[in-house]
ZADO-1210 file (C-alpha; in nm, 4 decimals, padded with zeros to 6 digits):
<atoms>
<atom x="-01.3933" y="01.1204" z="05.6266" code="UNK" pos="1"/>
<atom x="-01.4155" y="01.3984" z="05.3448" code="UNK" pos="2"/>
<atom x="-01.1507" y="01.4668" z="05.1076" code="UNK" pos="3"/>
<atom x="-01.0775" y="01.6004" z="04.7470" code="UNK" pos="4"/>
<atom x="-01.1958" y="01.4267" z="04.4500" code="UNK" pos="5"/>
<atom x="-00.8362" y="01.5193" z="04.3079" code="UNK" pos="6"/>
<atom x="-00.5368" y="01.6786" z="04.4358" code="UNK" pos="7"/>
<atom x="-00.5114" y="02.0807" z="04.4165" code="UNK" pos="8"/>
<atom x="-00.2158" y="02.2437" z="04.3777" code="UNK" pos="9"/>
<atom x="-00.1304" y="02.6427" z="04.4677" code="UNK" pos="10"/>
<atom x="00.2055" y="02.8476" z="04.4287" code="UNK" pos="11"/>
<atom x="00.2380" y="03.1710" z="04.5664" code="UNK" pos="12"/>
<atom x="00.4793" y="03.3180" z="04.8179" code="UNK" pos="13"/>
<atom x="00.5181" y="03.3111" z="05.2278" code="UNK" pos="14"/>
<atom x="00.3866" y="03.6489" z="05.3802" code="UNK" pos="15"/>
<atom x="00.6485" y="03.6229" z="05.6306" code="UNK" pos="16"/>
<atom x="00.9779" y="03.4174" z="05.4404" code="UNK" pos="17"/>
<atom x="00.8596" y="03.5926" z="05.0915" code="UNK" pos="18"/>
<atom x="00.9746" y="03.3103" z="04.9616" code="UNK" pos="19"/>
<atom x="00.8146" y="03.1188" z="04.7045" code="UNK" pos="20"/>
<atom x="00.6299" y="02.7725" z="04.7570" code="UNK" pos="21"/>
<atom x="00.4130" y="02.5324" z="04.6083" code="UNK" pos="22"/>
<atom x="00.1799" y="02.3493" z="04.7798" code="UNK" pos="23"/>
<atom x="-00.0425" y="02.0216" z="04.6647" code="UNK" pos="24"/>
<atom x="-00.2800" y="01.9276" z="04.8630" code="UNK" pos="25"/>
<atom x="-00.3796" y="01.5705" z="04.7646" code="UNK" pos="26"/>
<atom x="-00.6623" y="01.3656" z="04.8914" code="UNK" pos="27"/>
<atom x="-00.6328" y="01.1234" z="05.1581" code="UNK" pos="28"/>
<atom x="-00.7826" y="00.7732" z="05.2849" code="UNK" pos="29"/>
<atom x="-00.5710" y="00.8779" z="05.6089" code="UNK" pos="30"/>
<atom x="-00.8142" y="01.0484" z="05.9024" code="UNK" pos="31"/>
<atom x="-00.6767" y="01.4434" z="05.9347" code="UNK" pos="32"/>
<atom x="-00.4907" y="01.7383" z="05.8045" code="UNK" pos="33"/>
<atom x="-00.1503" y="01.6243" z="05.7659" code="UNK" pos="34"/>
<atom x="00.1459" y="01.8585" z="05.6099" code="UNK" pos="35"/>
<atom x="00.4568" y="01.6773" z="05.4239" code="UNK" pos="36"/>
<atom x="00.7796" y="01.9117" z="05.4119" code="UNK" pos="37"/>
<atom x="00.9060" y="01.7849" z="05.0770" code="UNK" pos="38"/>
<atom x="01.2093" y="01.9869" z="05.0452" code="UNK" pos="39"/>
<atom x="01.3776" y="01.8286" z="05.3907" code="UNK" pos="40"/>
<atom x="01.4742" y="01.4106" z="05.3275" code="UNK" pos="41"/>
<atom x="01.3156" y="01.1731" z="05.5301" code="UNK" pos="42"/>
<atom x="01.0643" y="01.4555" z="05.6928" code="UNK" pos="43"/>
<atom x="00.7732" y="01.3395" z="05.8842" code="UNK" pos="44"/>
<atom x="00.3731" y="01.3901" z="05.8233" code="UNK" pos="45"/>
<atom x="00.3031" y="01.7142" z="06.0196" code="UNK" pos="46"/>
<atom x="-00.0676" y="01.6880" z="06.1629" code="UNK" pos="47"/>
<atom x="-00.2559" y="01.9906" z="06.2032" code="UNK" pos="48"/>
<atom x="-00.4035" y="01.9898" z="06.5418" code="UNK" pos="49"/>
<atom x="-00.4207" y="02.2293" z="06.8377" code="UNK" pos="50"/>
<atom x="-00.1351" y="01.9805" z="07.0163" code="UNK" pos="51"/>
<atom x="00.1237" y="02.0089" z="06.7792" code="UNK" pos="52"/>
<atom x="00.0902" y="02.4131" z="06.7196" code="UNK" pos="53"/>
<atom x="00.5160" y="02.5195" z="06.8143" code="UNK" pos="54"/>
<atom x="00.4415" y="02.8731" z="06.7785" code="UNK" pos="55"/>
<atom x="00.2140" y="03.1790" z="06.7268" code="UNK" pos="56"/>
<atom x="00.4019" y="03.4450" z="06.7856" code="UNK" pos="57"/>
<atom x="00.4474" y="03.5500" z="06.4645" code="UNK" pos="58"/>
<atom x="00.0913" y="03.6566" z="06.3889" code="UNK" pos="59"/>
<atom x="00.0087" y="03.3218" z="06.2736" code="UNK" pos="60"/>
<atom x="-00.0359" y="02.9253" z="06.3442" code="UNK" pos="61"/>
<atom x="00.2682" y="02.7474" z="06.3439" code="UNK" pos="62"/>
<atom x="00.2864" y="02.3445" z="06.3419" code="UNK" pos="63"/>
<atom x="00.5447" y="02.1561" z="06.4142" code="UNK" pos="64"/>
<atom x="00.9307" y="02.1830" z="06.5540" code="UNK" pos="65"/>
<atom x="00.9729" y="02.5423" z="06.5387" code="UNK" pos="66"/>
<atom x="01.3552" y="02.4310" z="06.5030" code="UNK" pos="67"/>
<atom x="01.2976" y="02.1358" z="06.2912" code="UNK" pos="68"/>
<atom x="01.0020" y="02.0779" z="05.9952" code="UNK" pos="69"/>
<atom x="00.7279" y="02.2782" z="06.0567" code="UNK" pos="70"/>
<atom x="00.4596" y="02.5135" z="05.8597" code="UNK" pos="71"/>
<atom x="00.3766" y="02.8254" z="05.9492" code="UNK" pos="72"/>
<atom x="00.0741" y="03.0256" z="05.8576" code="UNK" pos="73"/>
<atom x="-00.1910" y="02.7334" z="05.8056" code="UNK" pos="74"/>
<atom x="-00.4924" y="02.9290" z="05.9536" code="UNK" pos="75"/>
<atom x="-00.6923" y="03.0527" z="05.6594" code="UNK" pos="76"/>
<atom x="-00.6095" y="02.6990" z="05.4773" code="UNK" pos="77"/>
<atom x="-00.7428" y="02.5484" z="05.7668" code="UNK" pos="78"/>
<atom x="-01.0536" y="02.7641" z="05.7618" code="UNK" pos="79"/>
<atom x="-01.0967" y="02.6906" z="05.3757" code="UNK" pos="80"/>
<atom x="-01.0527" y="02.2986" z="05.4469" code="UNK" pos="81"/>
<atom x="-01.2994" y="02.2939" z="05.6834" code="UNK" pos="82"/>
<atom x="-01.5816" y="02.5520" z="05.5149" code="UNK" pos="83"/>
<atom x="-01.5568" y="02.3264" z="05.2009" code="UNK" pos="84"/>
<atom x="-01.5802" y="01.9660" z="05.4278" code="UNK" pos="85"/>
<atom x="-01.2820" y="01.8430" z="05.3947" code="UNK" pos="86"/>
<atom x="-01.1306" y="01.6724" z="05.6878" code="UNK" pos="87"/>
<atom x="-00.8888" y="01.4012" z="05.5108" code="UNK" pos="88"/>
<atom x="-00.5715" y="01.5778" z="05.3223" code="UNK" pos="89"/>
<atom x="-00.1856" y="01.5242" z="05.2393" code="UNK" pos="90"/>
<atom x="-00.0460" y="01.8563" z="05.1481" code="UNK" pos="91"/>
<atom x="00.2980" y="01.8433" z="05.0415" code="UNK" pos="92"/>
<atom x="00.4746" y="02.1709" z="05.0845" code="UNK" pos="93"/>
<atom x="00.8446" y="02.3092" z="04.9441" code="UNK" pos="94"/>
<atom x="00.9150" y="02.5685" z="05.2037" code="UNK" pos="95"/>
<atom x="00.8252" y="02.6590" z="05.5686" code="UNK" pos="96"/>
<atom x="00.5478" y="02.8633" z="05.5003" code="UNK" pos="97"/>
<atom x="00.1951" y="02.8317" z="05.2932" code="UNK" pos="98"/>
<atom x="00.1119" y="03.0761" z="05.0378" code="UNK" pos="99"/>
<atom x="-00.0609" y="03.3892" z="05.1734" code="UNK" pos="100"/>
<atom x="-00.2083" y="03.4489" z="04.8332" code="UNK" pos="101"/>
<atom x="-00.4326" y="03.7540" z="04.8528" code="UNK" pos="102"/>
<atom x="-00.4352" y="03.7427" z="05.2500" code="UNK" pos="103"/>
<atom x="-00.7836" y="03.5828" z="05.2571" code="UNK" pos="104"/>
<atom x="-00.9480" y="03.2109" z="05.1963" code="UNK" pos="105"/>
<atom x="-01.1342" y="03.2596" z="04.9016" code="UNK" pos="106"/>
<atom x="-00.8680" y="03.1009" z="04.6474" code="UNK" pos="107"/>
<atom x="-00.8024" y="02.8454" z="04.9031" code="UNK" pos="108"/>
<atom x="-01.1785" y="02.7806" z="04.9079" code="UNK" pos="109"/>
<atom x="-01.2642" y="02.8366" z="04.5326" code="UNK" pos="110"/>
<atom x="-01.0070" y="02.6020" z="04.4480" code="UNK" pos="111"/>
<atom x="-01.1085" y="02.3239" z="04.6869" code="UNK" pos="112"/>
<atom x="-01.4831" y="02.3605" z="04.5387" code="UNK" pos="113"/>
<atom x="-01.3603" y="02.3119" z="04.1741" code="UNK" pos="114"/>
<atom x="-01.1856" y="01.9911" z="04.2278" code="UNK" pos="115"/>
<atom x="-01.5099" y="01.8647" z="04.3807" code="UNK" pos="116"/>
<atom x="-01.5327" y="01.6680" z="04.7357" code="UNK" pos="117"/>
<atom x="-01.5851" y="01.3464" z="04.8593" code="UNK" pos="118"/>
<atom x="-01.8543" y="01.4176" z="05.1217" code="UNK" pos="119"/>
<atom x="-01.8674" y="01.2459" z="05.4369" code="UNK" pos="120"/>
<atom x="-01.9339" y="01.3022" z="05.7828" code="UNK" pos="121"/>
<atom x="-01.7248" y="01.5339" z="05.9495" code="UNK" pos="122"/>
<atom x="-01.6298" y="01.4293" z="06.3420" code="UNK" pos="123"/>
<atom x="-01.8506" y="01.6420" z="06.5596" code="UNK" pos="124"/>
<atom x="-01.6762" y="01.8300" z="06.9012" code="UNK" pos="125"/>
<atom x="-01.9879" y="01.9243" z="07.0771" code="UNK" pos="126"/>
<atom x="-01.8721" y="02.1809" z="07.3718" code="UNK" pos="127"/>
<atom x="-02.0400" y="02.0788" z="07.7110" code="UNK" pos="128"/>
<atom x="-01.9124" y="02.3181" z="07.9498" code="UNK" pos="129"/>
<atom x="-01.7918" y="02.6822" z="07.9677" code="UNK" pos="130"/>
<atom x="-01.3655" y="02.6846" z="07.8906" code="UNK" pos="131"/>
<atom x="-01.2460" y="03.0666" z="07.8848" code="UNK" pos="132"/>
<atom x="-00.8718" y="03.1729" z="07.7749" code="UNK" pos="133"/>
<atom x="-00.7353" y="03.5020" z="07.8852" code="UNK" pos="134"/>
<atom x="-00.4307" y="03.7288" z="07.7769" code="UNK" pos="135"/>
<atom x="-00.3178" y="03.7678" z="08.1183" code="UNK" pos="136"/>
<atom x="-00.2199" y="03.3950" z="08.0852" code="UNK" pos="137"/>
<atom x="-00.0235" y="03.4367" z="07.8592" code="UNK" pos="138"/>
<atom x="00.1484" y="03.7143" z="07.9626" code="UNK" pos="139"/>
<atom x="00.2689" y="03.5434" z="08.2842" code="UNK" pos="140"/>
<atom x="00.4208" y="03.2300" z="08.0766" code="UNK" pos="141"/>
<atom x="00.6357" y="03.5560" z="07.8890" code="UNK" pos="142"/>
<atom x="00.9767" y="03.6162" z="08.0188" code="UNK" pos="143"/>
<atom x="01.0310" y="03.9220" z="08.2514" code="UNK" pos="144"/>
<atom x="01.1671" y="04.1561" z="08.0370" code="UNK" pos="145"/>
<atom x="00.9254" y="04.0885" z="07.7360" code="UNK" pos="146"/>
<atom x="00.6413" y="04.1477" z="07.9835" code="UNK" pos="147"/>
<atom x="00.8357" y="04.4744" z="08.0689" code="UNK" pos="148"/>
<atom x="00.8388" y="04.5602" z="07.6756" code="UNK" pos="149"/>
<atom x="00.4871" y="04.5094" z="07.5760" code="UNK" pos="150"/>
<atom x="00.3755" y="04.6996" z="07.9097" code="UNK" pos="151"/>
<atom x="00.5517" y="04.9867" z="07.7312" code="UNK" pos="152"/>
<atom x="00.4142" y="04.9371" z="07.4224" code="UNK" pos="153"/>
<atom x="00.0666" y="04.9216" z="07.5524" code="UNK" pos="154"/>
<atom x="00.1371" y="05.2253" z="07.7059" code="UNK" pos="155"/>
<atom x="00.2052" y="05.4281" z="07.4444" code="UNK" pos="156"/>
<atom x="-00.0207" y="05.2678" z="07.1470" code="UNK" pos="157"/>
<atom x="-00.3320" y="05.2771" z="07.4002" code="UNK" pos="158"/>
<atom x="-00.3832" y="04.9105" z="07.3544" code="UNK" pos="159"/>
<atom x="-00.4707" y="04.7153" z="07.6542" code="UNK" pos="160"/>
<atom x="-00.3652" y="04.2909" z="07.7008" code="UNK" pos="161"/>
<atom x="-00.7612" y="04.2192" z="07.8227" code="UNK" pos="162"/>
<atom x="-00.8220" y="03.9832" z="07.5388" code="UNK" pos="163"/>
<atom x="-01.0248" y="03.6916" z="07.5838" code="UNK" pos="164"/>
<atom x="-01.1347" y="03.3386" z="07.4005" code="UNK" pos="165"/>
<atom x="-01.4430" y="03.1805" z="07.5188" code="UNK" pos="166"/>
<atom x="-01.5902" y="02.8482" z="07.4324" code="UNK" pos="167"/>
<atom x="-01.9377" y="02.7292" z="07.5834" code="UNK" pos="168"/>
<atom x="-02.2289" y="02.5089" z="07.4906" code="UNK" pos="169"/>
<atom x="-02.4484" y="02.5552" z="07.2088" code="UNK" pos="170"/>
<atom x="-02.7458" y="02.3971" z="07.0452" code="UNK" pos="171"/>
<atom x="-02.6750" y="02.3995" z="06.6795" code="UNK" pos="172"/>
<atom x="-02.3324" y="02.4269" z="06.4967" code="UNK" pos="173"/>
<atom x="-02.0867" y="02.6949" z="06.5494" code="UNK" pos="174"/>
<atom x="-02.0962" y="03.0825" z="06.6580" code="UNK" pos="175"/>
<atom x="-01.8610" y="03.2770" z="06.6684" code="UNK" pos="176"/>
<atom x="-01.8391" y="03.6516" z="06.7646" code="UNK" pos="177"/>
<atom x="-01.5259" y="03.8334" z="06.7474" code="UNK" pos="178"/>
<atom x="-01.4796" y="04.2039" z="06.8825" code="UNK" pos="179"/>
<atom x="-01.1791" y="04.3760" z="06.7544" code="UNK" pos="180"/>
<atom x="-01.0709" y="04.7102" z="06.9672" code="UNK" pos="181"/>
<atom x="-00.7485" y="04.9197" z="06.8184" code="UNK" pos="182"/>
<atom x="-00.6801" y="05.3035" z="06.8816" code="UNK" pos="183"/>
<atom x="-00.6578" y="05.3347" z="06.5491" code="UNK" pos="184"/>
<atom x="-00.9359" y="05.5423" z="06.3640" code="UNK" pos="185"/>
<atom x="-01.0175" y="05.3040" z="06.0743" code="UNK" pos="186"/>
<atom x="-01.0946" y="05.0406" z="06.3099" code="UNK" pos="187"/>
<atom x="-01.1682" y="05.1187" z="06.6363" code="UNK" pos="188"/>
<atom x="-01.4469" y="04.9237" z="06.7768" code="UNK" pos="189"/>
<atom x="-01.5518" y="04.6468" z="06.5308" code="UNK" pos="190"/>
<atom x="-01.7699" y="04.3132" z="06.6209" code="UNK" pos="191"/>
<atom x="-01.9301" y="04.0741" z="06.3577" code="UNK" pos="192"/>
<atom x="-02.0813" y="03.7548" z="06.4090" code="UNK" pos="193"/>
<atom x="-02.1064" y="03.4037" z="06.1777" code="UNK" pos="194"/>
<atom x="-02.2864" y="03.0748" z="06.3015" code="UNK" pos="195"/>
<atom x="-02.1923" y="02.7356" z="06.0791" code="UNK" pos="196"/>
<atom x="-02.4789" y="02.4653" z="06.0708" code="UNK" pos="197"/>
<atom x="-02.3489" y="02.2949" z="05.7812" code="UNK" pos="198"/>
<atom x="-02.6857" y="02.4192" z="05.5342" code="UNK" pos="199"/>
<atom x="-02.6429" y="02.5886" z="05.1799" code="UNK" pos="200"/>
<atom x="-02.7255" y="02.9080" z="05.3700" code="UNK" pos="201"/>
<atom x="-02.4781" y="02.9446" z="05.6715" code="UNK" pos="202"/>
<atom x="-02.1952" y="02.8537" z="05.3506" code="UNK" pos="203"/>
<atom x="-02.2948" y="03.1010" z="05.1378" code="UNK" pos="204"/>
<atom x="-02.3058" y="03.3437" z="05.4108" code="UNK" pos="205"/>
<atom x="-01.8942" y="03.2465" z="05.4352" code="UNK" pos="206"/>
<atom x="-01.8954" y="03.3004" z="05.1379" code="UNK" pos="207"/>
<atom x="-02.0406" y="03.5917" z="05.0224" code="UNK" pos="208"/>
<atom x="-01.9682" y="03.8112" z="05.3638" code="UNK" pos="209"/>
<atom x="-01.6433" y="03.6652" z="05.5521" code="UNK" pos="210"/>
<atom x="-01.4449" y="03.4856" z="05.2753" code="UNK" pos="211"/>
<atom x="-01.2532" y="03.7176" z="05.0800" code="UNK" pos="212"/>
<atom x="-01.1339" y="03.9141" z="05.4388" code="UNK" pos="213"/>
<atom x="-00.7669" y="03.9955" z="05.4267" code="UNK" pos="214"/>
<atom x="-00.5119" y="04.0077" z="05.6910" code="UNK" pos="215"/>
<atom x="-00.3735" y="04.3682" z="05.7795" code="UNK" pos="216"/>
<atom x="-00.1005" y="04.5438" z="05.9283" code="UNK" pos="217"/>
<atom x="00.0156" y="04.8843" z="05.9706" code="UNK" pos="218"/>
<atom x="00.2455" y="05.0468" z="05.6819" code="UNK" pos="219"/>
<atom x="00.4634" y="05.1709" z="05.9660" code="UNK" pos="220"/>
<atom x="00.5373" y="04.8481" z="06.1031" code="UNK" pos="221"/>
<atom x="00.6781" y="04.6728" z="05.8072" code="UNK" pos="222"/>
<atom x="01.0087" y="04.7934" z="05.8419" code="UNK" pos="223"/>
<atom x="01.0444" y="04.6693" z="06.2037" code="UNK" pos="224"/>
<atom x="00.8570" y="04.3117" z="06.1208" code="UNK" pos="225"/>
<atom x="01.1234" y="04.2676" z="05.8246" code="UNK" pos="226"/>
<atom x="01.3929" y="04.2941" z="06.0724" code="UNK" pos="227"/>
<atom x="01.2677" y="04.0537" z="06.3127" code="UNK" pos="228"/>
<atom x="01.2268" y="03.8055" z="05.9658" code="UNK" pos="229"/>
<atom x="00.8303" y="03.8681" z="05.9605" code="UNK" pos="230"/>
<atom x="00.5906" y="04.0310" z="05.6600" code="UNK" pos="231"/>
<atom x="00.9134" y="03.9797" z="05.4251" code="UNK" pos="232"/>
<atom x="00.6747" y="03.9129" z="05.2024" code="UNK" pos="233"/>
<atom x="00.3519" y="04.1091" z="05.2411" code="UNK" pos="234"/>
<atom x="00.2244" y="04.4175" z="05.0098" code="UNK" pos="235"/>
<atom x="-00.0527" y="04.5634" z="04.8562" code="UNK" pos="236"/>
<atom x="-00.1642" y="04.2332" z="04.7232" code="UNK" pos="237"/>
<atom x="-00.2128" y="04.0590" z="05.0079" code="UNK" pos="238"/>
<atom x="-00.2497" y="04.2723" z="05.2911" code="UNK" pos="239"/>
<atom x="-00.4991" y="04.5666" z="05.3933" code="UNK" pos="240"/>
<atom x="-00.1988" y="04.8463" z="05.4422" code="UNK" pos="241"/>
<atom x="-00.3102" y="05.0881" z="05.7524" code="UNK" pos="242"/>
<atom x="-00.1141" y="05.4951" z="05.6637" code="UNK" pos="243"/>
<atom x="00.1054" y="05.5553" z="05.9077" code="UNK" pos="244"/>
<atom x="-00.2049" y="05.7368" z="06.1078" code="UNK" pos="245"/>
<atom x="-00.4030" y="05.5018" z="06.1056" code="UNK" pos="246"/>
<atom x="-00.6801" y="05.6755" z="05.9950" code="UNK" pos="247"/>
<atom x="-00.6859" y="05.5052" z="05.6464" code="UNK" pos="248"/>
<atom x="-00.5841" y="05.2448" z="05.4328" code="UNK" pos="249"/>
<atom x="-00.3320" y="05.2744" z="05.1341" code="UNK" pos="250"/>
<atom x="-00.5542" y="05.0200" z="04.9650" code="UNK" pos="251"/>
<atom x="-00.9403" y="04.9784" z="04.9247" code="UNK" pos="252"/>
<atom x="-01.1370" y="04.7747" z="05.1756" code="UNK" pos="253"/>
<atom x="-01.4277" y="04.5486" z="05.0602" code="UNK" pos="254"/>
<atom x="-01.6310" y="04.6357" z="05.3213" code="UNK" pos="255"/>
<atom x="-01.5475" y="04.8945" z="05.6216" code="UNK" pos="256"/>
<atom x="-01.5183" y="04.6136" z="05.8733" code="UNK" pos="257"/>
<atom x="-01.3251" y="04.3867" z="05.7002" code="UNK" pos="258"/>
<atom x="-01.0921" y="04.3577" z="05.9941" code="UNK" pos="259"/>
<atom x="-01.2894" y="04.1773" z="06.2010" code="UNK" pos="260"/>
<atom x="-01.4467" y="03.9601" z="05.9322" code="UNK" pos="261"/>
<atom x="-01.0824" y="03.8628" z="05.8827" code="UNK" pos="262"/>
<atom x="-01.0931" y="03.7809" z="06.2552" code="UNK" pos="263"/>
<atom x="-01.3849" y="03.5526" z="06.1795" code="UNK" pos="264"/>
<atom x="-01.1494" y="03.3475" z="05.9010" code="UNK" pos="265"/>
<atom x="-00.8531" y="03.2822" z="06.1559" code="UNK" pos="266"/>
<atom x="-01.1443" y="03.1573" z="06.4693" code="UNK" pos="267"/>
<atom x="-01.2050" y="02.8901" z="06.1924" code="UNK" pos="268"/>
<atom x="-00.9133" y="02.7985" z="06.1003" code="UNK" pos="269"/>
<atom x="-00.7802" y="02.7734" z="06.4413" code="UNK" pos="270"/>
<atom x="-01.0812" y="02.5864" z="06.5560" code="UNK" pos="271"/>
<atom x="-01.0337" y="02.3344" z="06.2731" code="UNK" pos="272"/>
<atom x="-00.6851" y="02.2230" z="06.4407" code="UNK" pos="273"/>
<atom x="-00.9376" y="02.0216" z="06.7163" code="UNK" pos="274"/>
<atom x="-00.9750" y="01.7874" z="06.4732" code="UNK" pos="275"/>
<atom x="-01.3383" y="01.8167" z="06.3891" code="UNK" pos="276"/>
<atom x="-01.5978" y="02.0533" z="06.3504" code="UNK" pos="277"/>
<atom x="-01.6261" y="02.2250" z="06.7197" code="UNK" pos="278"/>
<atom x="-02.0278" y="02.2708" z="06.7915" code="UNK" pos="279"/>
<atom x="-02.0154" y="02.5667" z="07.0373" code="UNK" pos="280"/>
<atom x="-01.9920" y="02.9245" z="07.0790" code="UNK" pos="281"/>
<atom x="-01.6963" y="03.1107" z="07.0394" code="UNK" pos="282"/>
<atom x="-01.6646" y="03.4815" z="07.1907" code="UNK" pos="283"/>
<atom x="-01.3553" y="03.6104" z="07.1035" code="UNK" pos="284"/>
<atom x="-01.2599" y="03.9798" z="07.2268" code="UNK" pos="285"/>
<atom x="-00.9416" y="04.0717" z="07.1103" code="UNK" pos="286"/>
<atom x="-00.8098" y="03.7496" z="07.0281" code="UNK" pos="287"/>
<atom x="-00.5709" y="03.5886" z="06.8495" code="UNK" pos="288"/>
<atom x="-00.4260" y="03.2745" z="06.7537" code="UNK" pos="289"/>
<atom x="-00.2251" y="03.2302" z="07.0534" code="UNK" pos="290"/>
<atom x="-00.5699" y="03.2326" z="07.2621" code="UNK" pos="291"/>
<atom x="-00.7625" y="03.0042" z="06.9847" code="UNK" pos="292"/>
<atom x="-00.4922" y="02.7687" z="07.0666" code="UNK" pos="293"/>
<atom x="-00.4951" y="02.8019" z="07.4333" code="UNK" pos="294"/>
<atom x="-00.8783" y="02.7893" z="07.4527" code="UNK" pos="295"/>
<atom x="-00.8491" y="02.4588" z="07.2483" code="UNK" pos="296"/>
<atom x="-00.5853" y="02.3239" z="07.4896" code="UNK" pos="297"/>
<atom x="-00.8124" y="02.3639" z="07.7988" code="UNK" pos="298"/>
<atom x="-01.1212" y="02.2110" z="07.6457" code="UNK" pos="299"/>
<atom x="-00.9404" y="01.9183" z="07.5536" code="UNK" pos="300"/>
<atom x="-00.7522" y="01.9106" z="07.9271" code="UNK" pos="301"/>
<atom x="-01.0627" y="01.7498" z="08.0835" code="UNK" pos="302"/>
<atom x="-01.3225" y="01.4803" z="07.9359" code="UNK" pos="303"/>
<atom x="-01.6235" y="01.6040" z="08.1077" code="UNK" pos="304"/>
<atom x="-01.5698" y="01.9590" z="07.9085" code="UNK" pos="305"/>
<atom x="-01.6905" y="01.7805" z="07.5532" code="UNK" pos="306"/>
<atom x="-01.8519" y="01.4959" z="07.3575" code="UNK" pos="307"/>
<atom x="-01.7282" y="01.3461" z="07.0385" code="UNK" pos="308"/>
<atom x="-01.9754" y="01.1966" z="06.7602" code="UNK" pos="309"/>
</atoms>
C-alpha cells in the first residue's frame, strides 16, 4: 500500500452543483480509495471502484447511491492518485461533488507530490485476454424514447454512437490510445497516445504533455446543461469554452489537441477504480466514462480474463 505522508486538503467548487466544497484527503493504513461524506451523519466509507460507480451520465464518474451519499466527478482525482502512487486514501468531502479546480489534474497531482508519499507496491491487474465495450450496448439498456432522442440528435449534430473501449494484453505497463471524432472544426479528428511503466520517464511524460488537459464543452450548451442541474458551475477557469461554431475556443488552448489529451486523464482515472494499476492496452475511440466503466465490468465478469500480483 502507498499513501500520503500527510493529509492534503483542496477547496474549490463542483463543476456541475457550483457549489463549494472542501476536500481532505488523509492518508490511510486501510487498502483503497475510500470517500467519507462528512456533511450527512452516520454516512458510510464510499470506495472508489468500478462496482460501486451509480452513474455517468452526467459527463462524469459517479460513486455511490445516486439517491443516497455519493461523489460525483472523481475521475481526474483518481487519475492524480494513481500517477503519483497512491493507492491507500480517506478523503473526507462536504458536498456531493469534488472540486473541478482548473478542469485538469495537475493541482490534484502537484499537491499530492508536495506532501510527499509513502511508496509501496501498487496491486498489479495484468489483462490476459481481449474484453471490448461498445456504445451500442449501452444504447439498448436506454429507455425507448431516450434512444429515440439521441437518434435525433445524432442526426442533426453529425455525431455517430460507434464508440468503443478496448482492453487486451500487453507486455509492459499501460497504453492507452484514445481517438476523439466531433463535427466540430476545432477538433475534428484527434488521437494521442500515453504508455505508464512506472519509470521517471513515462511520469514526466504525464506530466509535462497530458497533465494540465482540461475538460470542455460547448458555450452553446451551457444554458441547456444548467437546466438539467449540470455545468452550474463551469467557466472560463475551468473549462476549454467551444464558440457557438465550433470553430474556436473563447479561451486559449495549451496545445491544439488538448481534447484528447484530456481524454487520456479520464482513461486513468477510470481505470484506477479496478483497484490497481491495470497492465494492458486500452483503445478507446470515442469513449467515455460510461464505456471505461463497462469495459472494467466485463474484465472483471470472468477470472480467466486477468491475473492479480
Amino acid at each position: 500500500m502507498s499513501t500520503l505522508k500527510k493529509q492534503v486538503k483542496i477547496k474549490g467548487k463542483g463543476i456541475h452543483s457550483g457549489l463549494p466544497v472542501s476536500m481532505t484527503v488523509k492518508p490511510s493504513k486501510k487498502n483503497g480509495i475510500f470517500f467519507h461524506r462528512i456533511d450527512i451523519a452516520n454516512s458510510e466509507l464510499i470506495p472508489a471502484t468500478f462496482d460501486n460507480v451509480g452513474d455517468t451520465k452526467m459527463r462524469n464518474t459517479t460513486i455511490g447511491n445516486p439517491n443516497g451519499a455519493h461523489v460525483q466527478t472523481i475521475e481526474h482525482l483518481m487519475a492524480a492518485l494513481f500517477m503519483a502512487g497512491i493507492d491507500s486514501a480517506i478523503i473526507e468531502i462536504d458536498g456531493k461533488e469534488t472540486p473541478i479546480l482548473d478542469g485538469s489534474a495537475a493541482q490534484f497531482y502537484n499537491a499530492f507530490v508536495k506532501a510527499g508519499i509513502e511508496q509501496s507496491k501498487i496491486k498489479k491487474i495484468v489483462v490476459k485476454k481481449e474484453v471490448v465495450a461498445k456504445a451500442s450496448e449501452l444504447l439498448k439498456e436506454l429507455p425507448l424514447s431516450a434512444r429515440i432522442k439521441l437518434w435525433f440528435y445524432n442526426l442533426f449534430s453529425g455525431r455517430k454512437s460507434n464508440g468503443f473501449v478496448k482492453l487486451s494484453p500487453a507486455e509492459k505497463g499501460l497504453e492507452i490510445t484514445a481517438t476523439l471524432i466531433y463535427p466540430e472544426k476545432i477538433i475534428g479528428k484527434q488521437s494521442f497516445s500515453y504508455k505508464f511503466n512506472e519509470d521517471e520517464k513515462s511520469i514526466q511524460d504525464f506530466v509535462q504533455n497530458i497533465c494540465r488537459a482540461r475538460t470542455f464543452g460547448k458555450y452553446s450548451e451551457w444554458e441547456y446543461l444548467k437546466a438539467h442541474g449540470m455545468g452550474r458551475g463551469a467557466d472560463e477557469t475551468n473549462v476549454i469554452a467551444l464558440n457557438d461554431k465550433g470553430d474556436a475556443t473563447l479561451n486559449q488552448l495549451i496545445w491544439p489537441d488538448e481534447f484528447v489529451r484530456h481524454k487520456i486523464i479520464d482513461a486513468i482515472g477510470d481505470m484506477f477504480t479496478s483497484g490497481g494499476f491495470v497492465i494492458g492496452k486500452l483503445e478507446s475511440f470515442k469513449g467515455s466514462h460510461a464505456l471505461n466503466n463497462l469495459v472494467l465490468k466485463k474484465l472483471f465478469s470472468d477470472k480467466d480474463n486477468y491475473d492479480i500480483i
